[in-house]
gemmi code that builds the backbone of each chain (N, CA, C; Angstrom):
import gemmi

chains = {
    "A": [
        ("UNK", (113.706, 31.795, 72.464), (113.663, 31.658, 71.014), (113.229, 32.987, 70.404)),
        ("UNK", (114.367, 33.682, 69.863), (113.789, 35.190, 69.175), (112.884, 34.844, 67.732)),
        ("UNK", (111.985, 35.507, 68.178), (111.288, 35.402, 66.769), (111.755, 36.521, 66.133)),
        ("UNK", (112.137, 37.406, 66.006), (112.492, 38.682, 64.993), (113.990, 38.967, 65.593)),
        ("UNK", (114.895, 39.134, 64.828), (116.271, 38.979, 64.596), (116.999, 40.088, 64.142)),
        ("UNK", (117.887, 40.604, 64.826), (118.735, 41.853, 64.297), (119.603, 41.280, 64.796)),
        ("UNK", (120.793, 40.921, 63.363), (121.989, 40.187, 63.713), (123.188, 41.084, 63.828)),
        ("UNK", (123.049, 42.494, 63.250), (124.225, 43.234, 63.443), (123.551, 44.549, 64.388)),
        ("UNK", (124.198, 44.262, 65.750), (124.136, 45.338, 66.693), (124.754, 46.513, 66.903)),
        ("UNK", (125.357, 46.885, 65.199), (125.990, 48.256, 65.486), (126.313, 48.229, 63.901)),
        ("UNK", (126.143, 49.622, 63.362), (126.522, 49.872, 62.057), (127.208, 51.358, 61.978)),
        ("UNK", (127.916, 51.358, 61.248), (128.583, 53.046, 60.996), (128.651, 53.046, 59.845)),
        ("UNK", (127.990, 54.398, 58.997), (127.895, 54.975, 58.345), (128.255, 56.575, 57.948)),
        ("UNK", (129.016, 56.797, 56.642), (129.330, 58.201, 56.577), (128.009, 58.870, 56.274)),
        ("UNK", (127.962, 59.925, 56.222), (127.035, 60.688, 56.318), (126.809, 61.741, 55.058)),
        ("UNK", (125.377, 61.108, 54.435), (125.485, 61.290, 53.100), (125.148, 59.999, 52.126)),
        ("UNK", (125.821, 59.105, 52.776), (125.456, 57.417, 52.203), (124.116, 56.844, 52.550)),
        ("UNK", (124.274, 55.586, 51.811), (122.619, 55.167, 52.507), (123.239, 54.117, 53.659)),
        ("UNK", (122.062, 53.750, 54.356), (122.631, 53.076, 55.946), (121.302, 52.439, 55.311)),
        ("UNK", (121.517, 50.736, 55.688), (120.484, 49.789, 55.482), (120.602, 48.979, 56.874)),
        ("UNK", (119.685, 48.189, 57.417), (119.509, 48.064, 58.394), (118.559, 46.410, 58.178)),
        ("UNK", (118.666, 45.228, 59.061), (118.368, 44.256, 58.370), (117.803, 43.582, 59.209)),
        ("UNK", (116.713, 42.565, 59.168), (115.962, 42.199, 60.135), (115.089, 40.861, 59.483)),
        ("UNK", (115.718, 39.699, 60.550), (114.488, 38.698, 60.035), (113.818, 38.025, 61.105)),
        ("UNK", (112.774, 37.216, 60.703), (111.538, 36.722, 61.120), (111.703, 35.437, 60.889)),
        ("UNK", (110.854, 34.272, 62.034), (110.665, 33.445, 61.847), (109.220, 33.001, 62.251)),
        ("UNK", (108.752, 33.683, 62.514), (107.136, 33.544, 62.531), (106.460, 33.592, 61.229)),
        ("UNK", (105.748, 32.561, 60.581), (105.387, 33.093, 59.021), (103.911, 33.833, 59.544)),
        ("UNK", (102.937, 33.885, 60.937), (102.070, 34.714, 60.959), (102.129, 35.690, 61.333)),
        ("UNK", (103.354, 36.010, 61.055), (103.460, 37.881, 61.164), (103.173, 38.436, 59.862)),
        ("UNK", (102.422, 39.769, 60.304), (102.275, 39.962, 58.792), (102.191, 41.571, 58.564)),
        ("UNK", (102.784, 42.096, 60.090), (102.894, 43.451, 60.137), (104.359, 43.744, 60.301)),
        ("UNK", (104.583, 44.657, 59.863), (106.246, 45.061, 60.671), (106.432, 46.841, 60.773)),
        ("UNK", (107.109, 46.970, 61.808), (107.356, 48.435, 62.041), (109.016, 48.568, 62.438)),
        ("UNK", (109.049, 49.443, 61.962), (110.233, 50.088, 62.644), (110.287, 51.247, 63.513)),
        ("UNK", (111.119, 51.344, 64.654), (111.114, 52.091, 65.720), (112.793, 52.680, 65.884)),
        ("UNK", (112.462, 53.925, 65.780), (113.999, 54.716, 66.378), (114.153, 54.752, 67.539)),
        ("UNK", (115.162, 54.953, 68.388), (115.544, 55.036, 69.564), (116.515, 55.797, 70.374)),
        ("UNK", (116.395, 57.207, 70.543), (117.704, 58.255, 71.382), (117.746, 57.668, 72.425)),
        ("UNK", (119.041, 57.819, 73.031), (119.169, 57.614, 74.861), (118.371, 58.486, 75.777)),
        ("UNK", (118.412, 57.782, 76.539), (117.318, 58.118, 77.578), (115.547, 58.557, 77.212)),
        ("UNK", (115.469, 58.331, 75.767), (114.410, 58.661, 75.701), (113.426, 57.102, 75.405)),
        ("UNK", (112.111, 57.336, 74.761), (111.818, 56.019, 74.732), (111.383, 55.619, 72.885)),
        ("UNK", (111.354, 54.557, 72.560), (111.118, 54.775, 70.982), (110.340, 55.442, 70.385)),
        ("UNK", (110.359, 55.796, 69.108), (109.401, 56.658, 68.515), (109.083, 55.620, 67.238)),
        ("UNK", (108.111, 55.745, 66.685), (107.615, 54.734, 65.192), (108.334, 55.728, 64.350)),
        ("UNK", (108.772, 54.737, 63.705), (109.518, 55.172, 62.060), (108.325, 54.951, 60.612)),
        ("UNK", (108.371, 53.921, 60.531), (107.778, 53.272, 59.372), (107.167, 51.802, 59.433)),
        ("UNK", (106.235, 51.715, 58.830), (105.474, 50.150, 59.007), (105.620, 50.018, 57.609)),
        ("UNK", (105.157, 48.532, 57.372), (104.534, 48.085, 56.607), (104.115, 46.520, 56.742)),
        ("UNK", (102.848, 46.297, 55.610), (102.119, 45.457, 55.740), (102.073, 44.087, 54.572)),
        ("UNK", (102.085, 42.984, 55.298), (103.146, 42.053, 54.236), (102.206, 42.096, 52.752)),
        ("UNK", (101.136, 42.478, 52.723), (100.257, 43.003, 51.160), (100.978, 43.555, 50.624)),
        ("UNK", (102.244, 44.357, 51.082), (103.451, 45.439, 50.010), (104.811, 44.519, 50.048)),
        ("UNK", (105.606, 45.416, 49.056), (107.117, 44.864, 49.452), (107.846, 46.048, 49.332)),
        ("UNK", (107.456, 46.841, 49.666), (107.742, 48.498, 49.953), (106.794, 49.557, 50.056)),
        ("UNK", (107.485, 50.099, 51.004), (107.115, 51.323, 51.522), (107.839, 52.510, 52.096)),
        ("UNK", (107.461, 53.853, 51.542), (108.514, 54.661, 51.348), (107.715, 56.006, 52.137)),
        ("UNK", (108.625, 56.616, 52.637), (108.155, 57.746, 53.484), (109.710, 58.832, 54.065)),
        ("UNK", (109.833, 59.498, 52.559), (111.077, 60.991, 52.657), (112.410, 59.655, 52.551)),
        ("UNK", (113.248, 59.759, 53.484), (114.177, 59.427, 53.212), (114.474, 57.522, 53.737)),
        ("UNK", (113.549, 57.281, 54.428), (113.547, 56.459, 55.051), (112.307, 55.211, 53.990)),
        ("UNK", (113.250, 53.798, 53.622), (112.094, 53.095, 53.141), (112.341, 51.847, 53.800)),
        ("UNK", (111.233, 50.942, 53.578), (111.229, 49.630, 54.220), (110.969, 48.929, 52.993)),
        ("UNK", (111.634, 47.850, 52.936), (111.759, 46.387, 51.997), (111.157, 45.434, 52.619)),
        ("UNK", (110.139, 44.848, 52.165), (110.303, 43.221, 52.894), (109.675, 41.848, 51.496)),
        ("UNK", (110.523, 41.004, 52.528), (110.565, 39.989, 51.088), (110.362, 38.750, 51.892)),
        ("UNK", (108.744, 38.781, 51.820), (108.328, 37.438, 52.660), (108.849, 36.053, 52.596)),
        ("UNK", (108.858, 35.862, 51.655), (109.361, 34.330, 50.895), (110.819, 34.326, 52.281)),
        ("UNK", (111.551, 35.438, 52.086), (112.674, 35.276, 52.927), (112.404, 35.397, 54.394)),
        ("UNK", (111.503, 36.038, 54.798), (111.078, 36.135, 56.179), (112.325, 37.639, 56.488)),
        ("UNK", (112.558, 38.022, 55.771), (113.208, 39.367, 55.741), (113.319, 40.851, 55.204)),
        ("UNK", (113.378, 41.912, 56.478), (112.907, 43.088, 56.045), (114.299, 44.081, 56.187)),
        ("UNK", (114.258, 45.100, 55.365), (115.162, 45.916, 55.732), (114.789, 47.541, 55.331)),
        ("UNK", (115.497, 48.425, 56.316), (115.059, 49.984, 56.061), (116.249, 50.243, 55.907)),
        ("UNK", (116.295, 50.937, 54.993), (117.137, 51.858, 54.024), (117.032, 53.701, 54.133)),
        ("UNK", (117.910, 54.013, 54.918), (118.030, 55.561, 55.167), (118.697, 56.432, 54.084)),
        ("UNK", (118.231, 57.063, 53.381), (119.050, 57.864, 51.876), (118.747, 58.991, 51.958)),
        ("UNK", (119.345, 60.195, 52.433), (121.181, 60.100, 52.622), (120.949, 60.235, 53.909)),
        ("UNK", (121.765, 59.654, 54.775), (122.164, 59.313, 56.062), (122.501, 61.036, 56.328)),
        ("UNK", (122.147, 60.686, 57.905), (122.426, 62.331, 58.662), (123.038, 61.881, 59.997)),
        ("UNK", (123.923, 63.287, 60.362), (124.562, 62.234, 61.686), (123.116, 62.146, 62.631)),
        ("UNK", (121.902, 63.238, 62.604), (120.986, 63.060, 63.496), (120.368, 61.579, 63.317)),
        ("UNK", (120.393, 61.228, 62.626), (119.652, 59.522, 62.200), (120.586, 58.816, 63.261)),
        ("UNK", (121.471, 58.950, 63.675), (122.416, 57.978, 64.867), (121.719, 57.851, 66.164)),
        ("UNK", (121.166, 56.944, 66.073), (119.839, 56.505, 67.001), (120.221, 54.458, 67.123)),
        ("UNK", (119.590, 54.028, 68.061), (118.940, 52.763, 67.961), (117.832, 52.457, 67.271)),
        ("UNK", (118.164, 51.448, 66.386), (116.336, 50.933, 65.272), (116.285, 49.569, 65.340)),
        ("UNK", (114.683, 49.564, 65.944), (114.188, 48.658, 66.278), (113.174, 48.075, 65.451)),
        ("UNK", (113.173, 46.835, 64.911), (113.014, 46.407, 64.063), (111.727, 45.671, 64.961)),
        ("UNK", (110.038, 45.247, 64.687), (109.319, 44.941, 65.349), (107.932, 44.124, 64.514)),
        ("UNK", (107.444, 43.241, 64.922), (106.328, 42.582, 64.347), (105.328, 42.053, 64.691)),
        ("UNK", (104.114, 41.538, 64.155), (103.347, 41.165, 64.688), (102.552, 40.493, 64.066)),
        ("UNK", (100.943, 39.819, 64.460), (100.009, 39.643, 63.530), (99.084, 40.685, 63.173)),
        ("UNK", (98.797, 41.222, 62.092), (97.573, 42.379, 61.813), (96.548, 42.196, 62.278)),
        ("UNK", (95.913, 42.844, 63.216), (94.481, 42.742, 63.404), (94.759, 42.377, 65.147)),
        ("UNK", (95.942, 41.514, 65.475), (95.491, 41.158, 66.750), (95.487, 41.341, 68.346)),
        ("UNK", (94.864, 41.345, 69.123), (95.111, 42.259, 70.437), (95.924, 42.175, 71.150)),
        ("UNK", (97.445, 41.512, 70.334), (98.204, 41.845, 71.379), (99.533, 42.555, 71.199)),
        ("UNK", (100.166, 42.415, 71.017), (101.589, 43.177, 71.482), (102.802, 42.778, 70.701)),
        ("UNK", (103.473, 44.019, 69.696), (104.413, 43.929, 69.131), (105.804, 43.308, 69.667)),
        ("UNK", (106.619, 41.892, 68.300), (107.662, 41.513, 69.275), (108.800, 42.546, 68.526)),
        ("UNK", (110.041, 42.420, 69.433), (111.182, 43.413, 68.987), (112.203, 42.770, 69.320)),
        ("UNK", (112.892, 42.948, 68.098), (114.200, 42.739, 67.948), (115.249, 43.304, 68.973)),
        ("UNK", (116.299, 42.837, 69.261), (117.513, 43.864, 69.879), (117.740, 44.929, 69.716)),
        ("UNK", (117.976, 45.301, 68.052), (118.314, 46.570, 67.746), (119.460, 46.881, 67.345)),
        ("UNK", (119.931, 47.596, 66.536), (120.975, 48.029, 65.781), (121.338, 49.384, 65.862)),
        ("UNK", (122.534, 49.830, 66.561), (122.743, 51.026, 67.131), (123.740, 51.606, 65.623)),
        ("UNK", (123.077, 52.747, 64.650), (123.534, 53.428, 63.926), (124.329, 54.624, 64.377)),
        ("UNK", (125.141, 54.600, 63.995), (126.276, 56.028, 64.213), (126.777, 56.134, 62.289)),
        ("UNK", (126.265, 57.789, 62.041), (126.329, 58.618, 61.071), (127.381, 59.728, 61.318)),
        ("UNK", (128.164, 59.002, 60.484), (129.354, 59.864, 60.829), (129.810, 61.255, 59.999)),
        ("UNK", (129.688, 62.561, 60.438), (129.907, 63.847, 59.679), (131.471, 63.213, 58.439)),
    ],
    "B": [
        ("UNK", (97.715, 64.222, 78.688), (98.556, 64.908, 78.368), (99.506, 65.144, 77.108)),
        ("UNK", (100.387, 65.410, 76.973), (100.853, 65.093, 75.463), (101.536, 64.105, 74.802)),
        ("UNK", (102.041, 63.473, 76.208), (102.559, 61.874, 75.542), (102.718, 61.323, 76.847)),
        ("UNK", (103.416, 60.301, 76.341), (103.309, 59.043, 77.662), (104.222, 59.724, 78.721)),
        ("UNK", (103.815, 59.795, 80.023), (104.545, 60.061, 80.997), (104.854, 58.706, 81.942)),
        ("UNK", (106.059, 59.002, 82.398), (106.389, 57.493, 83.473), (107.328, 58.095, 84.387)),
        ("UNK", (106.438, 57.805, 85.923), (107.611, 57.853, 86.781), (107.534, 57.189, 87.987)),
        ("UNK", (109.002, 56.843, 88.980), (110.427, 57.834, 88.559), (110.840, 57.605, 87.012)),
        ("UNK", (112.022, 58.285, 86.343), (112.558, 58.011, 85.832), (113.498, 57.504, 86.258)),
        ("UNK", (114.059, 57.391, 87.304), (115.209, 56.441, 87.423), (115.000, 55.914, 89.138)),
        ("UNK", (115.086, 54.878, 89.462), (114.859, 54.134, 90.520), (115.869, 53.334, 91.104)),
        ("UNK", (116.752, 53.679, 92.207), (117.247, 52.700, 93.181), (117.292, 51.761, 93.937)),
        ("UNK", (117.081, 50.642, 94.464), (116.595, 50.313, 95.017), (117.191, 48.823, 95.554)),
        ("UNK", (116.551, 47.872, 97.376), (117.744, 47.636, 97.551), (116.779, 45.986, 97.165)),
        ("UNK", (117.846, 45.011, 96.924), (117.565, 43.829, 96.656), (116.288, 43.546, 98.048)),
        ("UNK", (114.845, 42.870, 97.135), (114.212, 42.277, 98.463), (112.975, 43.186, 98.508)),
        ("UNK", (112.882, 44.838, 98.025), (112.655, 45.693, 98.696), (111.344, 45.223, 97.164)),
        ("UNK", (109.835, 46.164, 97.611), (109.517, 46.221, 96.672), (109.394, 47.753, 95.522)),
        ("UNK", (108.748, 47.391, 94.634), (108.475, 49.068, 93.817), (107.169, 49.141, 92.959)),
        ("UNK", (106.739, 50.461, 92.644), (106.211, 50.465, 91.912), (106.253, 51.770, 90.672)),
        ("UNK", (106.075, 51.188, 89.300), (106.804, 52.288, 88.833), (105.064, 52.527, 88.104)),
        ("UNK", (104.869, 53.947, 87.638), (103.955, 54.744, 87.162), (103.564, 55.084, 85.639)),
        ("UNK", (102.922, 54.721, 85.009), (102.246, 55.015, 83.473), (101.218, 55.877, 83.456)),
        ("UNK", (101.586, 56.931, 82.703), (100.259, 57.527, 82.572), (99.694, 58.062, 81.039)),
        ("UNK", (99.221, 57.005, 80.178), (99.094, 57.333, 78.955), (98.440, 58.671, 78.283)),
        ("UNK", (98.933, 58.502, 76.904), (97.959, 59.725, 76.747), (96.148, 59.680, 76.359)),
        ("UNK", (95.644, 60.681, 76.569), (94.408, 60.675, 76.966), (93.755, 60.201, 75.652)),
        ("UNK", (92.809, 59.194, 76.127), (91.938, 58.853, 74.924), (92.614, 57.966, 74.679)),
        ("UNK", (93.816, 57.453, 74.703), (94.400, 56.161, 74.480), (93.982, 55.153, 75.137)),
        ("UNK", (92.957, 53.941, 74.776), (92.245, 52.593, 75.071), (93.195, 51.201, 75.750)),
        ("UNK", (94.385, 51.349, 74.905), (95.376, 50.107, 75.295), (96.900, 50.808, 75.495)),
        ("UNK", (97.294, 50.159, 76.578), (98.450, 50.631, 77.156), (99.293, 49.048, 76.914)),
        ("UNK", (100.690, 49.384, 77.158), (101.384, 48.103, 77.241), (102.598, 48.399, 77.976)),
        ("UNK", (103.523, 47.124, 78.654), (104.474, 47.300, 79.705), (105.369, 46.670, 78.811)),
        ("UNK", (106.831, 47.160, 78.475), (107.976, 46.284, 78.134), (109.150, 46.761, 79.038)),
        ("UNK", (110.263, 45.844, 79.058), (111.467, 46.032, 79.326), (112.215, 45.963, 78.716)),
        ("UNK", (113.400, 46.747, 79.336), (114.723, 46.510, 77.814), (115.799, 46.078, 79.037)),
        ("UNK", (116.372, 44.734, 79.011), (117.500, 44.892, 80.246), (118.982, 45.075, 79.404)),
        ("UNK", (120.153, 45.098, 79.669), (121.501, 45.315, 79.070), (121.220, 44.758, 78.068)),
        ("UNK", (121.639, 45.412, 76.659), (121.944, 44.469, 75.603), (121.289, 43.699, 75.269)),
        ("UNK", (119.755, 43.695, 75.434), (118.622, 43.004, 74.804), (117.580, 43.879, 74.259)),
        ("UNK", (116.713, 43.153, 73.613), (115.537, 44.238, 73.322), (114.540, 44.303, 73.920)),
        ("UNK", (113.580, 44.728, 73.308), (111.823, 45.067, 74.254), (111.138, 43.812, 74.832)),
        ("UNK", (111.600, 43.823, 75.588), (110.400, 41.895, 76.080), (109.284, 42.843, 76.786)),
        ("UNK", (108.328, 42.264, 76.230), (106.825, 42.397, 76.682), (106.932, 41.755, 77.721)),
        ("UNK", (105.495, 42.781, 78.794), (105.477, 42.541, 79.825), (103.884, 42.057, 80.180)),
        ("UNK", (103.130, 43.095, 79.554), (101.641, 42.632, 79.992), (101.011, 44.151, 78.845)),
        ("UNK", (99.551, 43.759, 78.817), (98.998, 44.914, 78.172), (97.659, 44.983, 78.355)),
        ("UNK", (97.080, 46.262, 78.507), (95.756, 46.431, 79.214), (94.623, 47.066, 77.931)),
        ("UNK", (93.650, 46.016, 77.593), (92.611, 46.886, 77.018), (92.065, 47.681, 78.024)),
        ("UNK", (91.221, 48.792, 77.987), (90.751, 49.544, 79.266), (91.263, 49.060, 80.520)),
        ("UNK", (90.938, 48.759, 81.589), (90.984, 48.525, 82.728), (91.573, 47.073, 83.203)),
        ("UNK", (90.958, 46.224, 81.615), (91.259, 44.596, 81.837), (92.643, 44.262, 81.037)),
        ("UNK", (93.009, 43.224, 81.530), (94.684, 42.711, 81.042), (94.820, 41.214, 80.504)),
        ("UNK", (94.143, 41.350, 78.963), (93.885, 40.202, 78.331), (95.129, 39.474, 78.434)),
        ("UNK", (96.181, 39.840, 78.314), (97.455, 39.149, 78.107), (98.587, 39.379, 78.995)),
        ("UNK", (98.590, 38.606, 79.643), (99.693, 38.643, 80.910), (100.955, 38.175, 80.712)),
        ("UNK", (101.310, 37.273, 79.485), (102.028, 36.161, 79.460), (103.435, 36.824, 79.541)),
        ("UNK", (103.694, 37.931, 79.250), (105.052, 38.054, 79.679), (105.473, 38.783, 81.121)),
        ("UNK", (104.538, 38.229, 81.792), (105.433, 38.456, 83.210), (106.770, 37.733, 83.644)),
        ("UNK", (107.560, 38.373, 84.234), (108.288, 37.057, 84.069), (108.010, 36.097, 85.297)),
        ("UNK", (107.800, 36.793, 86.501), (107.314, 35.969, 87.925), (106.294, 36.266, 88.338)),
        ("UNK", (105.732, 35.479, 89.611), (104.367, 36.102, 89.784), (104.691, 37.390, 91.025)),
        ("UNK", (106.332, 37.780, 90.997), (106.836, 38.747, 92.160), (105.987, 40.568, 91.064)),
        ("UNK", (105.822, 40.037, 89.991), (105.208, 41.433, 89.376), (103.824, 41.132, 88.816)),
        ("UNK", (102.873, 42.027, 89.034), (101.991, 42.489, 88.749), (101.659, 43.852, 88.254)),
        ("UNK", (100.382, 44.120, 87.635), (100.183, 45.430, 86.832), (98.746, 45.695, 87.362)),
        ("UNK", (98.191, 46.781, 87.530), (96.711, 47.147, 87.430), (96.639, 48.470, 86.718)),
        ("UNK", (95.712, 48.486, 86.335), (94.990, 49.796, 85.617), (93.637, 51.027, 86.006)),
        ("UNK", (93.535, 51.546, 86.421), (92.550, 52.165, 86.862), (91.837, 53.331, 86.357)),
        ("UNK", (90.572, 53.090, 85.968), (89.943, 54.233, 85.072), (90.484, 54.244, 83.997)),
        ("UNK", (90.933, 53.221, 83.246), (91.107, 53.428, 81.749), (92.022, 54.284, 81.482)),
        ("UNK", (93.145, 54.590, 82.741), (94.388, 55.384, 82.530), (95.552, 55.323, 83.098)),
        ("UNK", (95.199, 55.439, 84.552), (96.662, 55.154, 84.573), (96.746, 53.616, 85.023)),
        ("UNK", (98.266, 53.286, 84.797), (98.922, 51.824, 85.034), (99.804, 52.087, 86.625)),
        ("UNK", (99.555, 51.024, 87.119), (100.676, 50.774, 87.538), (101.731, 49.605, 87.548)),
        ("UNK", (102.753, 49.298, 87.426), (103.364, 48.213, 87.531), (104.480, 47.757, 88.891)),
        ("UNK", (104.168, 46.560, 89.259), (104.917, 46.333, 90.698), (105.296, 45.026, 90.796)),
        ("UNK", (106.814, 45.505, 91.178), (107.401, 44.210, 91.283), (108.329, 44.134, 92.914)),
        ("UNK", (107.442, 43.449, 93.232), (107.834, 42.545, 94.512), (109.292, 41.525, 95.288)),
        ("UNK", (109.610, 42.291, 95.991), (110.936, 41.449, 96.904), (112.059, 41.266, 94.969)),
        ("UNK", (112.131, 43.095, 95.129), (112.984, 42.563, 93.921), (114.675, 42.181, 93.907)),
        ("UNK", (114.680, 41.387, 92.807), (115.548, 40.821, 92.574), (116.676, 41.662, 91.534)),
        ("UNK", (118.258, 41.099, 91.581), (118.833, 42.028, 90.799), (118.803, 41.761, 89.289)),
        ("UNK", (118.356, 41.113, 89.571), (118.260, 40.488, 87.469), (116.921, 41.399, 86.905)),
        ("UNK", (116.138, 42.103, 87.779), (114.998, 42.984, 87.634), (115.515, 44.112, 86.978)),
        ("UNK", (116.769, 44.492, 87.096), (117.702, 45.882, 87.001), (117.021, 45.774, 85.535)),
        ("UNK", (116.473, 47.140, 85.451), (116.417, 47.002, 82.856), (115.796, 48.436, 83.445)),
        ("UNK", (115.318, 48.769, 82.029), (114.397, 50.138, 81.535), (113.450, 50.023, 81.572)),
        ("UNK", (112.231, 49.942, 82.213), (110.875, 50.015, 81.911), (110.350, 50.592, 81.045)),
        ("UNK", (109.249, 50.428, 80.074), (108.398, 51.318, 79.067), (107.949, 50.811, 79.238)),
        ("UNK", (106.801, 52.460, 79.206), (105.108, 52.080, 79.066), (104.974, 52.992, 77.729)),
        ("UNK", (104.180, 52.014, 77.011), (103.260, 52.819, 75.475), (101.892, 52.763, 75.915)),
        ("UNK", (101.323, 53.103, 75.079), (99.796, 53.357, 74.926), (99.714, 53.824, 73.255)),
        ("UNK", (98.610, 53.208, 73.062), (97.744, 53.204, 71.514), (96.605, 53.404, 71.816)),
        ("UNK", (95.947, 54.168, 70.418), (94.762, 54.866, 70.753), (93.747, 53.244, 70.573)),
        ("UNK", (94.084, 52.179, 69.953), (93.722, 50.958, 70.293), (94.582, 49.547, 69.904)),
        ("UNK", (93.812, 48.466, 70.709), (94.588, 47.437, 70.401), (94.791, 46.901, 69.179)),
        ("UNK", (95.690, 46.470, 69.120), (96.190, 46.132, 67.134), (97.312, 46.817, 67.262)),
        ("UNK", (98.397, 46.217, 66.400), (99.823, 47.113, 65.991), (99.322, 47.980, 64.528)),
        ("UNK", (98.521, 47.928, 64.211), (98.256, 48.812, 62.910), (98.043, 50.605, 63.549)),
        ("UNK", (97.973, 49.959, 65.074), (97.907, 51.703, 65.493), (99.143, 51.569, 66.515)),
        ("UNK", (99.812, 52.812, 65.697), (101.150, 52.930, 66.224), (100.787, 53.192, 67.614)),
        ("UNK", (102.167, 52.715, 68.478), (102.537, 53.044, 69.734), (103.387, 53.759, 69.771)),
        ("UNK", (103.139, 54.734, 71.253), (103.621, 56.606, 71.418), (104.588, 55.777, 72.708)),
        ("UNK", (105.762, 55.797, 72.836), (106.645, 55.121, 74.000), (106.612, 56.568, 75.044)),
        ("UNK", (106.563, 56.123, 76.555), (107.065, 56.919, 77.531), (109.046, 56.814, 77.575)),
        ("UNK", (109.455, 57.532, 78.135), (110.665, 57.130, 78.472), (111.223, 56.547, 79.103)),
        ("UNK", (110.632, 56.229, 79.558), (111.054, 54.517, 80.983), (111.408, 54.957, 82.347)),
        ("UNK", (111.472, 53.997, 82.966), (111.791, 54.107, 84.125), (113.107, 53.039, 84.546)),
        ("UNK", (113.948, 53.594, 84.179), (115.840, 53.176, 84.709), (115.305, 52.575, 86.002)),
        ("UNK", (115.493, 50.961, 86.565), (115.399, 50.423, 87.873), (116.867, 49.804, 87.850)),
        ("UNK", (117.315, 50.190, 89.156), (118.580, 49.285, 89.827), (118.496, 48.667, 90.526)),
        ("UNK", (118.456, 47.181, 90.987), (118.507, 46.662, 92.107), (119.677, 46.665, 92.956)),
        ("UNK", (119.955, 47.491, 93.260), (121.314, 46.908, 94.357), (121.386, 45.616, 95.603)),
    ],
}
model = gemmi.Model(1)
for chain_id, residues in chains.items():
    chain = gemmi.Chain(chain_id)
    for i, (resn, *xyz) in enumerate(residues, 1):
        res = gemmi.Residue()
        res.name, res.seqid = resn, gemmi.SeqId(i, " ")
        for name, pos in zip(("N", "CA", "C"), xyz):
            atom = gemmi.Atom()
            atom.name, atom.element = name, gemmi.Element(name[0])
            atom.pos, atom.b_iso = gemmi.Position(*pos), 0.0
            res.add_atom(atom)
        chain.add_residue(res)
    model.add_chain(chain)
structure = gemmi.Structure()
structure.add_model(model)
structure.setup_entities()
């Protein structure tokens, strides 16, 4: 039973556009969320969090939406670069607690020159 | 060191046989954690270590794997008379503590094949 959901496993985008990226939840005690990039062969890196007290959060080109009521979050890349063509991993949790972020599948972006 | 190291990076190995693959977080980092990524899925948690102890085990998947920690640094993880459905990516993270409010620094995994 996935608790955090990435229903489209591949997106293409021109480069220059915005690339949105979409992710839901069915845990209502999550109340953290992060996002994580992903190159091959390497291992993820943190993108952006946020904490369900916001319904945005913004950091350069990259922002995160989330809209609890829906149990759904999404990051929004403006303007897309072909280097942004990574895997993003969409991830959650409860705040505060000792254990371990869950993760989505992932959505493999390709930014196309 | 400067970030998560893990090795091998890539591992062969024959059905049955066992392994153990290597974490070595970065320094001063308190909680470490084990996930896998197998084909076309995402991060399933594996286990995660405050210091030395491993409050949460629950995603092992058999009792053919186990984890220990030693000195509050390095991990190891081992999985026993493996099987080919074992084949995925290993990652090890580490956070400077437990809580997701402190980001996790990913190693690059360790590629296992069971043949």
């Amino acid at each position: 039973d996935q608790q955090v959901k990435q229903n489209s496993p591949s997106l293409s985008v021109q480069e220059g556009r915005i690339s949105i990226l979409n992710c839901d939840y069915t845990n209502s005690m999550f109340d953290y969320f992060l996002w994580y990039k992903k190159y091959p062969a390497e291992g993820p890196t943190f993108l952006i969090s946020i904490s369900s007290i916001k319904d945005k959060n913004e950091d350069g080109r990259f922002t995160v939406f989330l809209n609890k009521s829906a149990k759904h979050l999404s990051l929004h890349i403006v303007p897309s670069q072909p280097g942004d063509s990574a895997v993003y991993f969409c991830a959650a949790s409860k705040s505060g607690s000792q254990g371990n972020l869950i993760f989505g599948k992932g959505t493999k972006l390709s930014v196309k020159p | 060191g400067a970030g998560v190291s893990q090795s091998p990076s890539n591992k062969v190995t024959e059905k049955g046989k066992d392994v153990e693959l290597r974490c070595d977080p970065i320094s001063g980092h308190t909680a470490l954690y084990w996930y896998r990524q197998s084909l076309g899925q995402g991060l399933e948690f594996l286990i995660y270590f405050q210091g030395n102890s491993a409050p949460d085990k629950s995603g092992l998947p058999s009792d053919r794997f186990s984890a220990e920690r030693t000195g509050g640094s390095v991990s190891t993880l081992t999985i026993q008379r493996t099987q080919q459905e074992d084949s995925a990516v290993y990652l090890c993270a580490s956070s400077l503590r437990t809580g997701s409010n402190y980001g996790y620094t990913f190693g690059s995994g360790t590629r296992l094949t069971v043949v």
